[in-house]
N, CA, C and O of each residue as an XYZ file, in Angstrom:
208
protein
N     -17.666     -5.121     22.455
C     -16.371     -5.220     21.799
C     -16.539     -5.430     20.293
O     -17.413     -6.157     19.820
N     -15.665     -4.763     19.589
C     -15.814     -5.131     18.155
C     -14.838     -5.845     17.808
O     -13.701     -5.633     18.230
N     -15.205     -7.023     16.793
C     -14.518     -7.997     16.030
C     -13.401     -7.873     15.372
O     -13.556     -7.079     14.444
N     -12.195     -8.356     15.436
C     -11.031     -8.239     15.274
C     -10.555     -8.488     13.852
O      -9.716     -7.851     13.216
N     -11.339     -9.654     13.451
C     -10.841    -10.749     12.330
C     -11.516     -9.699     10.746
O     -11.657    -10.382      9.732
N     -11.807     -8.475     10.644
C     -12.190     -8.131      9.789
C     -11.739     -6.709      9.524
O     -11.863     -5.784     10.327
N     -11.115     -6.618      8.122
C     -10.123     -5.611      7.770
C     -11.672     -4.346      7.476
O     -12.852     -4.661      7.320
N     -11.210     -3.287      7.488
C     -11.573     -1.679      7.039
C     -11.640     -1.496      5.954
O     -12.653     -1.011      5.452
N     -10.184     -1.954      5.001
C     -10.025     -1.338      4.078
C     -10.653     -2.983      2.798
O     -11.104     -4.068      3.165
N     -10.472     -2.616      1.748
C     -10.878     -3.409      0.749
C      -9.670     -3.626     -0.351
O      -9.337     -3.019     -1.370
N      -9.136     -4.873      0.401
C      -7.905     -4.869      0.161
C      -7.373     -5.684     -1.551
O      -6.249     -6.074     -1.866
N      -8.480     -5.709     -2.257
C      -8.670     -6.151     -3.673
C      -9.109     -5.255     -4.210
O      -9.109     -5.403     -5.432
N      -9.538     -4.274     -3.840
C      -9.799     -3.056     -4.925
C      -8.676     -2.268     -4.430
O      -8.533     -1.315     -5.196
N      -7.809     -2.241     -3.482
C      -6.370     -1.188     -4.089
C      -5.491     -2.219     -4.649
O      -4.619     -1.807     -5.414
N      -5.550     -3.535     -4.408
C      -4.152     -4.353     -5.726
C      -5.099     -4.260     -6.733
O      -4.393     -3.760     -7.609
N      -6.285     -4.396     -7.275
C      -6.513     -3.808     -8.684
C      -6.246     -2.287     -9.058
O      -5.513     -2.036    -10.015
N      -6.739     -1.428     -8.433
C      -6.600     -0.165     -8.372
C      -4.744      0.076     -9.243
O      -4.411      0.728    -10.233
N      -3.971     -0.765     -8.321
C      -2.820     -0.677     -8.577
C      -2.326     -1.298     -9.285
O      -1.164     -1.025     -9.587
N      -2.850     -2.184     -9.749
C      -2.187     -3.573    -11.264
C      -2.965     -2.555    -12.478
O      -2.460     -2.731    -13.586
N      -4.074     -1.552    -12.459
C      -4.425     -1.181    -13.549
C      -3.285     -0.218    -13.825
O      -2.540      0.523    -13.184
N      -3.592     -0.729    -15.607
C      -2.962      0.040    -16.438
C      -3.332      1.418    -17.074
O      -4.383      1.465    -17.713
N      -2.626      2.461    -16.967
C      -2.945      4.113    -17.132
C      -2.091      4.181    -19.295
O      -0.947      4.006    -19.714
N      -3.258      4.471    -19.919
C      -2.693      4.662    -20.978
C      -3.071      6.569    -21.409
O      -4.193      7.070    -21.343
N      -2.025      7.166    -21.747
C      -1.948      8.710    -22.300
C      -3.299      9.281    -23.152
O      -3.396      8.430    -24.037
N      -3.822      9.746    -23.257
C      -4.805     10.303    -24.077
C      -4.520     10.670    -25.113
O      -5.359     10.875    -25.990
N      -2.679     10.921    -25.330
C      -2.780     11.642    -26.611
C      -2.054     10.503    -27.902
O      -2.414     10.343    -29.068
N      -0.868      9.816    -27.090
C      -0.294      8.662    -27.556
C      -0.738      6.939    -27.356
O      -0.381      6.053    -28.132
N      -1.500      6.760    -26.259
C      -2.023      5.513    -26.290
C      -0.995      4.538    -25.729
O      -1.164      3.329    -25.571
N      -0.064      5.143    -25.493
C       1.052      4.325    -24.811
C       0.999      4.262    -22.998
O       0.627      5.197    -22.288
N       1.495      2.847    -22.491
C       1.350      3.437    -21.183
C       2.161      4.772    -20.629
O       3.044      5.404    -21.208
N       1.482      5.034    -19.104
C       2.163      6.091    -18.722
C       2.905      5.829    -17.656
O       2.219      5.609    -16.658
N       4.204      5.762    -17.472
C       5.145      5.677    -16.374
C       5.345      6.830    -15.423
O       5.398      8.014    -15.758
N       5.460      6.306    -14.086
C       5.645      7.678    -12.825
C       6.915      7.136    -12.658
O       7.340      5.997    -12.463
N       7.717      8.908    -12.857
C       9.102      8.781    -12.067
C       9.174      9.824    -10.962
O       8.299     10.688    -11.018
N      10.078      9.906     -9.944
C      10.140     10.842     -9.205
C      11.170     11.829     -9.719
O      12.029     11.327    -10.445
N      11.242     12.895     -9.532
C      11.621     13.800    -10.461
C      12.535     14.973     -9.128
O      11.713     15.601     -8.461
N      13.804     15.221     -8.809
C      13.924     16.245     -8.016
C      14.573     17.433     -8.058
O      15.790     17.276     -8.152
N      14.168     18.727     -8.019
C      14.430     19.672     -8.721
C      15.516     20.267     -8.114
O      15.771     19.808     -7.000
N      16.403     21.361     -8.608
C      17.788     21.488     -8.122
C      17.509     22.450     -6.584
O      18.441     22.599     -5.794
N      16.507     22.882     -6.388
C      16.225     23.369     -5.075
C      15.591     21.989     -4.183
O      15.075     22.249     -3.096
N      15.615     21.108     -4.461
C      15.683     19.568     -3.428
C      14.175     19.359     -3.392
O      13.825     18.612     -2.479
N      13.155     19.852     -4.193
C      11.924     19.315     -4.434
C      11.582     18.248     -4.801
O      11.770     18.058     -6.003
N      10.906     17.008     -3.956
C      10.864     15.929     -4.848
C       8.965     16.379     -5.414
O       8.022     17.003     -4.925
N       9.274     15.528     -6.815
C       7.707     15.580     -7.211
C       7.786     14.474     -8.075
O       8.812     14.261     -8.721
N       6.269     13.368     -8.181
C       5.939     12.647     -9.095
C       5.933     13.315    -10.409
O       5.846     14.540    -10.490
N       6.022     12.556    -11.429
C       5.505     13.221    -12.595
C       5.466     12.259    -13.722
O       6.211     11.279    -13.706
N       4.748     12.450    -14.578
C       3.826     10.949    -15.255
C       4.367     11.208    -16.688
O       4.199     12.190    -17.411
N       4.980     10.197    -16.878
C       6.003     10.477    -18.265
C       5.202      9.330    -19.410
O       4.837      8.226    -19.005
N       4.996      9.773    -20.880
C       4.925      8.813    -21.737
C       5.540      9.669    -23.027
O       6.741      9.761    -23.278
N       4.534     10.232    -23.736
C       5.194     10.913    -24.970
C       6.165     12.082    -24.981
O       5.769     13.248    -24.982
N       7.794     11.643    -24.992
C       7.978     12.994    -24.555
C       7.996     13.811    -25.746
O       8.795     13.721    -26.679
N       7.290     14.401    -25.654
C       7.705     15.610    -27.022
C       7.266     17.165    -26.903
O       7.542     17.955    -27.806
């Protein structure tokens, strides 16, 4: 039988994974994800910082 009391996953490297901060390459500002859905009902992520 295998042991119950011990997780798979590594559950401090995805809340860091996920507390890190993503800064733009071109502006240096962070980068925010919004979901975005297109008028044919597509949803898609898409990673917003400088808009220009």
């Amino acid at each position: 039988m295998a042991e119950k009391g011990k997780s798979k996953t590594d559950v401090s490297a995805r809340v860091e994974a996920k507390n890190r901060v993503h800064l733009c390459s071109k502006c240096g500002n962070k980068v925010e994800v919004v979901l975005s859905v297109s008028p044919t009902g597509k949803k898609r992520m898409r990673r917003v910082c400088c808009e220009g």
